[in-house]
N, C-alpha and C positions, 0 to 999 in steps of 0.2 A: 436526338435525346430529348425528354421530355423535361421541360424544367421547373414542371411544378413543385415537383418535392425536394430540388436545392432551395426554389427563393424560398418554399416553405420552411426550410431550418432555418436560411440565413435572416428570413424576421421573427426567428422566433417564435414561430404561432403553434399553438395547443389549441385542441378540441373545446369549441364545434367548429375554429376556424381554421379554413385550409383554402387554401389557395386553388384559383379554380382557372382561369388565363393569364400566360406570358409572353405577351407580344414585346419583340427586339426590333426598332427598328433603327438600323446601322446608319442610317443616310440624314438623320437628325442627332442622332448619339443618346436613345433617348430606352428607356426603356417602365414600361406599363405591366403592373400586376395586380390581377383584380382576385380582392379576398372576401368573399361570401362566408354564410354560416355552413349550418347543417341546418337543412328544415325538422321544423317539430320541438327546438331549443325554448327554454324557458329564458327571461330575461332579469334582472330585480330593478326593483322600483329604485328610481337611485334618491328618493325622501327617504325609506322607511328599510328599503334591503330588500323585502321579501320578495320571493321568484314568484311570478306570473308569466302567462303566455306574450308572445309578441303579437302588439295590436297592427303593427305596420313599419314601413321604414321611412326614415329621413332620406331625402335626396341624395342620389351618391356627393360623395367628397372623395377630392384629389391630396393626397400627403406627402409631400416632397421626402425622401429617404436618403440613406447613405447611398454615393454612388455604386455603382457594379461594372468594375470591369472600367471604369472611366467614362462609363454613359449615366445620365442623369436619370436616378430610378422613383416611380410615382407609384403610391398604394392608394389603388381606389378598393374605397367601400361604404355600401349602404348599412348607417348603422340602425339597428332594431329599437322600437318605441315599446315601452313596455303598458300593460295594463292594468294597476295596480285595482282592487278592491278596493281600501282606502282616500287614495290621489285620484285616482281615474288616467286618463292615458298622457304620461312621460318618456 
């Protein structure tokens, strides 16, 4: 069974984000899901609001989550910099 599209309900996530790998691994009790965008997303400036393209990403980050199942579950994701006209890149 695939399980990208249970963890994807159980956190939650709407468009552009979806879940993209779900590695279990039973023998640490540990479980890893890694959530990307959609390429081609617009991002906002977080000064000013307005949507600009993504200039780049910040280094992935690890987000400790509710368990699943009694294994300890981690949301990795690179989040998007935006490029404001205004700010310049945030």
């Amino acid at each position: 069974m695939d399980a990208r599209t249970p963890y994807g309900k159980l956190l939650g996530l709407r468009g552009p984000w979806h879940v993209d790998l779900v590695e279990v691994n039973e023998s640490v009790q540990r479980v890893d899901v890694w959530v990307p965008h959609e390429p081609g997303v617009q991002v906002a400036c977080p000064d000013c609001g307005v949507f600009g393209p993504v200039y780049d990403h910040m280094a992935e980050r690890e987000y400790r989550h509710l368990d699943s199942c009694d294994m300890a579950t981690y949301v990795h994701v690179r989040l998007p910099r935006s490029e404001c006209k205004q700010h310049g890149v945030r």
